[in-house]
C-alpha positions as a Markdown table, in Angstrom:
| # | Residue | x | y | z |
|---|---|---|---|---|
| 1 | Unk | 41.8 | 25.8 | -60.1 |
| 2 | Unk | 38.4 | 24.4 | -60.6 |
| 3 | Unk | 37.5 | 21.8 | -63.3 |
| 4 | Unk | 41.2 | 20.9 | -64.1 |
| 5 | Unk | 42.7 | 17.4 | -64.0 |
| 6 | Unk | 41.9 | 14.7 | -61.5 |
| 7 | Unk | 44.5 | 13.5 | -59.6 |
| 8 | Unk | 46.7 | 10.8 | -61.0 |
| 9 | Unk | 45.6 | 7.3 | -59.2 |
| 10 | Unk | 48.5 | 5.4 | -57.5 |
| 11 | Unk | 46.4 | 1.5 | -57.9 |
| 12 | Unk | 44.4 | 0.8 | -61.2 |
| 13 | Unk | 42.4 | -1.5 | -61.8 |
| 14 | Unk | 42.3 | -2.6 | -65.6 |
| 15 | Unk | 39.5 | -5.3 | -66.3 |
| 16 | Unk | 39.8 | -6.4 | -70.1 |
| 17 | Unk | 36.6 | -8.6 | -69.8 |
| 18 | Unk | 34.4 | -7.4 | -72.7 |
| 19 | Unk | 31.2 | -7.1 | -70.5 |
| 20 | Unk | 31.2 | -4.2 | -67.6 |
| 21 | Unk | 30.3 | -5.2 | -64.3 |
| 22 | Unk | 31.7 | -8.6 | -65.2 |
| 23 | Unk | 32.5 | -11.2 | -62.2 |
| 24 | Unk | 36.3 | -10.5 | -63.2 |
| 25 | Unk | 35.6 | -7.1 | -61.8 |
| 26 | Unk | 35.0 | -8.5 | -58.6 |
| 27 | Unk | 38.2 | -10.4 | -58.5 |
| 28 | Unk | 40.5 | -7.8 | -59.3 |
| 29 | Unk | 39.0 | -4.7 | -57.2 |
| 30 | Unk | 39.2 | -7.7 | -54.2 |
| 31 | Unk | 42.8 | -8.4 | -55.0 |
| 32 | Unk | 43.6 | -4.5 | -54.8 |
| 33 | Unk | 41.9 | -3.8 | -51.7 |
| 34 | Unk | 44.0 | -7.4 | -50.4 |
| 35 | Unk | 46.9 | -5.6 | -51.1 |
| 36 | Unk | 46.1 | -2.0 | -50.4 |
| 37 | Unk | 44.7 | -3.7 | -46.8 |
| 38 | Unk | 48.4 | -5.2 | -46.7 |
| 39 | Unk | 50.5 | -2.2 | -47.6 |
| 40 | Unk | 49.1 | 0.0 | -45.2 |
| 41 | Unk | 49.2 | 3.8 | -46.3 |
| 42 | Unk | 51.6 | 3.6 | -48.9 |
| 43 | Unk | 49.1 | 4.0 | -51.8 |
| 44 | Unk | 46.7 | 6.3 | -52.5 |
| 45 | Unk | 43.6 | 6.9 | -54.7 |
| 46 | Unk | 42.1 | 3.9 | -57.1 |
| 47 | Unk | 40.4 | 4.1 | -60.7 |
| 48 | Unk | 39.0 | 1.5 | -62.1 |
| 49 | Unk | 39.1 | 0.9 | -65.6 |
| 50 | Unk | 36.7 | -1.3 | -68.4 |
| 51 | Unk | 38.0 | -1.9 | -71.1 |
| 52 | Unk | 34.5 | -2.5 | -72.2 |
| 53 | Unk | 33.1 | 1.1 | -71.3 |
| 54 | Unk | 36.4 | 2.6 | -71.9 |
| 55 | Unk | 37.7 | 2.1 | -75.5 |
| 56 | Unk | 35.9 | 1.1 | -78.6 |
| 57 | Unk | 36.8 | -1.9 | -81.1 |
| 58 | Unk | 36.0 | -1.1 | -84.5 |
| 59 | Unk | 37.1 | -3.8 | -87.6 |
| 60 | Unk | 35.1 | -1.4 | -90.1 |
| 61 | Unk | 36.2 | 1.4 | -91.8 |
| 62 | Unk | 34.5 | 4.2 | -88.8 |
| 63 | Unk | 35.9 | 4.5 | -85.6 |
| 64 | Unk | 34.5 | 2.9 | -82.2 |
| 65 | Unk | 34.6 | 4.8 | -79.4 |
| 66 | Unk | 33.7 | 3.5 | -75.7 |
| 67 | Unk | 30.5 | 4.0 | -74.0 |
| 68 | Unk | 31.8 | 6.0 | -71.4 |
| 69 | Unk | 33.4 | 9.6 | -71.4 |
| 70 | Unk | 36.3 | 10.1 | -68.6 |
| 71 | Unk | 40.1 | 10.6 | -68.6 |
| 72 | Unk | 42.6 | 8.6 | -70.7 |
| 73 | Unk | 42.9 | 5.2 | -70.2 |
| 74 | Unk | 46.3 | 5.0 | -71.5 |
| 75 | Unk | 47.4 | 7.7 | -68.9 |
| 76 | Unk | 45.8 | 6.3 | -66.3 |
| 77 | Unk | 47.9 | 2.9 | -66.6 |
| 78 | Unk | 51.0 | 4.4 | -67.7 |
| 79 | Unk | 51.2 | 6.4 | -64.5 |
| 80 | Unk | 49.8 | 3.6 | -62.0 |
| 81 | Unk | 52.7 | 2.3 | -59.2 |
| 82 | Unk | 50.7 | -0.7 | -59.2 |
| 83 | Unk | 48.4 | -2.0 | -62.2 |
| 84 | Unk | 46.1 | -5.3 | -61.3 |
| 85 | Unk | 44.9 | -6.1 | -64.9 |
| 86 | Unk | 42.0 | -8.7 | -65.2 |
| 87 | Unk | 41.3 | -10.8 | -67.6 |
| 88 | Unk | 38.6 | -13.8 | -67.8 |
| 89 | Unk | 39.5 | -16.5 | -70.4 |
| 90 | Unk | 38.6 | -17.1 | -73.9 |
| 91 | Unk | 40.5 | -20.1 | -75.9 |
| 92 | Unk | 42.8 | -20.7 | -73.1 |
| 93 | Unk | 44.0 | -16.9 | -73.1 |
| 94 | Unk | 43.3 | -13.3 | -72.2 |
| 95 | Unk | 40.5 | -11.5 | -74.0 |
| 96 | Unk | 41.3 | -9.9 | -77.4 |
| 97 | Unk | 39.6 | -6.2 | -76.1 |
| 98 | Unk | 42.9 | -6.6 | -73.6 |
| 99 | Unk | 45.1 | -7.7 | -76.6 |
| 100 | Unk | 44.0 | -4.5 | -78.8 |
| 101 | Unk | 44.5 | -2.3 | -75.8 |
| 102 | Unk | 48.0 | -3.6 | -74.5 |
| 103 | Unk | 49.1 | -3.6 | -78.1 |
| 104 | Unk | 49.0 | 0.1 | -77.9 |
| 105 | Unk | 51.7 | 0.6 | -75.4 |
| 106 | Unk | 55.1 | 0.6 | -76.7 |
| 107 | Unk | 57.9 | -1.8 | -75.4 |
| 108 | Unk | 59.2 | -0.7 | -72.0 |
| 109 | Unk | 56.1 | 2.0 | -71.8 |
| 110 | Unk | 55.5 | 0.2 | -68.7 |
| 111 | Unk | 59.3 | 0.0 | -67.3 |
| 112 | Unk | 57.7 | 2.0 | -63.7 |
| 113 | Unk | 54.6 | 0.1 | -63.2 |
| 114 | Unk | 54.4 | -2.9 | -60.9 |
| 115 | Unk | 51.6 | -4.8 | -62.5 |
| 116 | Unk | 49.7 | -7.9 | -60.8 |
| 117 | Unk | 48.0 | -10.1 | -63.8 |
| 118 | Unk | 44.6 | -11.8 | -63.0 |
| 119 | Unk | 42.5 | -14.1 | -65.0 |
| 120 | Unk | 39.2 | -15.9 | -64.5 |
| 121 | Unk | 38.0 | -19.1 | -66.4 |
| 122 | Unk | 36.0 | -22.2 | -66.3 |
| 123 | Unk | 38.8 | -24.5 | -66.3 |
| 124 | Unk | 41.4 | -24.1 | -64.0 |
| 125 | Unk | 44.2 | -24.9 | -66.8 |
| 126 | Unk | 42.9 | -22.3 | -68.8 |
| 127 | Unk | 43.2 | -19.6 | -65.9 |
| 128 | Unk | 46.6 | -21.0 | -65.4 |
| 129 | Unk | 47.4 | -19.9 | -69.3 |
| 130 | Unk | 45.5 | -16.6 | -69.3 |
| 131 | Unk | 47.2 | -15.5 | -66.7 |
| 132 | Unk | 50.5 | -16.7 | -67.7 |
| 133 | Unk | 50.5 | -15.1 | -71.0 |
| 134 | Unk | 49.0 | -12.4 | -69.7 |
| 135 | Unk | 52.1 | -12.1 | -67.4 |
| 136 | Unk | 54.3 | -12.8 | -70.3 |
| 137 | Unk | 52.8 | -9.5 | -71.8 |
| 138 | Unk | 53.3 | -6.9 | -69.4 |
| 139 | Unk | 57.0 | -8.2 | -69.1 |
| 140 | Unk | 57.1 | -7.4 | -72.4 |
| 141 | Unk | 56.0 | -4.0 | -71.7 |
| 142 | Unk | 58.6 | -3.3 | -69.0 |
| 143 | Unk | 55.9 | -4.1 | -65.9 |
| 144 | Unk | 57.8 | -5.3 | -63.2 |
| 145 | Unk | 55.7 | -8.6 | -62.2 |
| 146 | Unk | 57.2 | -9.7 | -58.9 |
| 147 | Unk | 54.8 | -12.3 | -57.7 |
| 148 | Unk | 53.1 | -15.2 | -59.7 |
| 149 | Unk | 50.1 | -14.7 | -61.9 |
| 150 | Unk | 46.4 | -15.4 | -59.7 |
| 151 | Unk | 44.3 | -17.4 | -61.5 |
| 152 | Unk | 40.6 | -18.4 | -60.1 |
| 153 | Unk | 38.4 | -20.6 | -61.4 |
| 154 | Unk | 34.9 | -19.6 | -62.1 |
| 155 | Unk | 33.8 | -22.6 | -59.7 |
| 156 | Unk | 35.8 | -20.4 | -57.1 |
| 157 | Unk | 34.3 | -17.5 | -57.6 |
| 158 | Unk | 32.1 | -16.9 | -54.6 |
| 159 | Unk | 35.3 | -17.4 | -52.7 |
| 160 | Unk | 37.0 | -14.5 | -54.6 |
| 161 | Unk | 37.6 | -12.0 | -51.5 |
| 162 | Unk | 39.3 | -15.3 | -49.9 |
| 163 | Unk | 41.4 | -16.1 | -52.5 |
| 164 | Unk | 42.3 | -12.4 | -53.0 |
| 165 | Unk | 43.7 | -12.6 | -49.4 |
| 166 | Unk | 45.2 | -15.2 | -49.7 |
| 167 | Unk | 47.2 | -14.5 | -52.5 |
| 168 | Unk | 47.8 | -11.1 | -50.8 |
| 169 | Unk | 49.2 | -12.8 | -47.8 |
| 170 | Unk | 51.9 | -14.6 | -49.8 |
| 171 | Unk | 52.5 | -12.2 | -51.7 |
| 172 | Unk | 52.3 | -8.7 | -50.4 |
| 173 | Unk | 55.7 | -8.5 | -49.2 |
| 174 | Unk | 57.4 | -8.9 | -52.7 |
| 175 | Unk | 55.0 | -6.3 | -54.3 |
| 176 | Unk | 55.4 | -3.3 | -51.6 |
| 177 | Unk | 59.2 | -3.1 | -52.4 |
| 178 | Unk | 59.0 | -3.1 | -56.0 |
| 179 | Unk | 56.1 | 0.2 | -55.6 |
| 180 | Unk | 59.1 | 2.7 | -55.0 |
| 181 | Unk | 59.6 | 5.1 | -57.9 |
| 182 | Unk | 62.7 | 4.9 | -60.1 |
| 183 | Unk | 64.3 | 8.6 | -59.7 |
């Protein structure tokens, strides 16, 4: 059948940075292809999601819809095996588009997603929180999180395919387990 649904994507890639095309998009599509490079065949296709082409924010009385068309966002993360979800830092914590958007997802909604939280900031304490809380969240949600938050400092940033490898390196072998499906 032509013109039906696209395939469900086995990696996304959710970038709550409120800018598309952000430098935090770099980071996380370079820690997904780490671990895609790492896990061999196991996973299949990757969408990308922003949050700030994807879903509107509207603290008025009409509704804000994103500047993009496509598929549901909340499908698309609800039925990921593994989630990397990108942040960059504002006030020592994940961005409030990601905050909004999270906050839609009941608790546990998340119970069969392995998620791998990212954040990018100019101080490397604050990377250390974003990412922390943002870890914090998705527990919350049911993700299971099985290796520590990344956190890069923007001062790091040119290294990001590096420190994506890195981090992929160490840490590949406790994510690929956790990708199985719970039957």
């Amino acid at each position: 059948m032509s013109g039906g649904p696209s395939p469900t994507p086995d990696v996304v890639v959710l970038v709550g940075n409120p800018r598309a095309g952000s430098r935090t998009r770099g980071v996380a599509e370079a820690v997904a292809g780490a671990l895609l490079d790492r896990l061999g065949g196991s996973l299949g296709a990757v969408q990308v999601l922003e949050l700030a082409e994807a879903v509107g924010v509207s603290f008025g009385p009409e509704p804000a819809y994103g500047a993009k068309a496509g598929s549901d966002p909340f499908a698309a993360v609800r039925s990921a095996r593994l989630l990397v979800v990108a942040t960059s830092a504002y006030k020592g914590s994940y961005t409030g588009l990601l905050k909004i958007f999270l906050d839609q997802f009941p608790h546990r909604e998340l119970a069969e997603v392995v998620a791998v939280p990212v954040s990018v900031a100019a101080s490397p304490a604050h990377a250390d929180a974003a990412a922390s809380a943002l870890r914090d969240v998705l527990l919350e949600l049911g993700a299971r999180v099985p290796a520590p938050p990344l956190a890069v400092p923007e001062s790091r940033l040119a290294d990001a395919r590096e420190i994506a490898a890195r981090w992929a390196d160490q840490h590949a072998a406790a994510v690929g387990p956790r990708l199985a499906r719970v039957v």
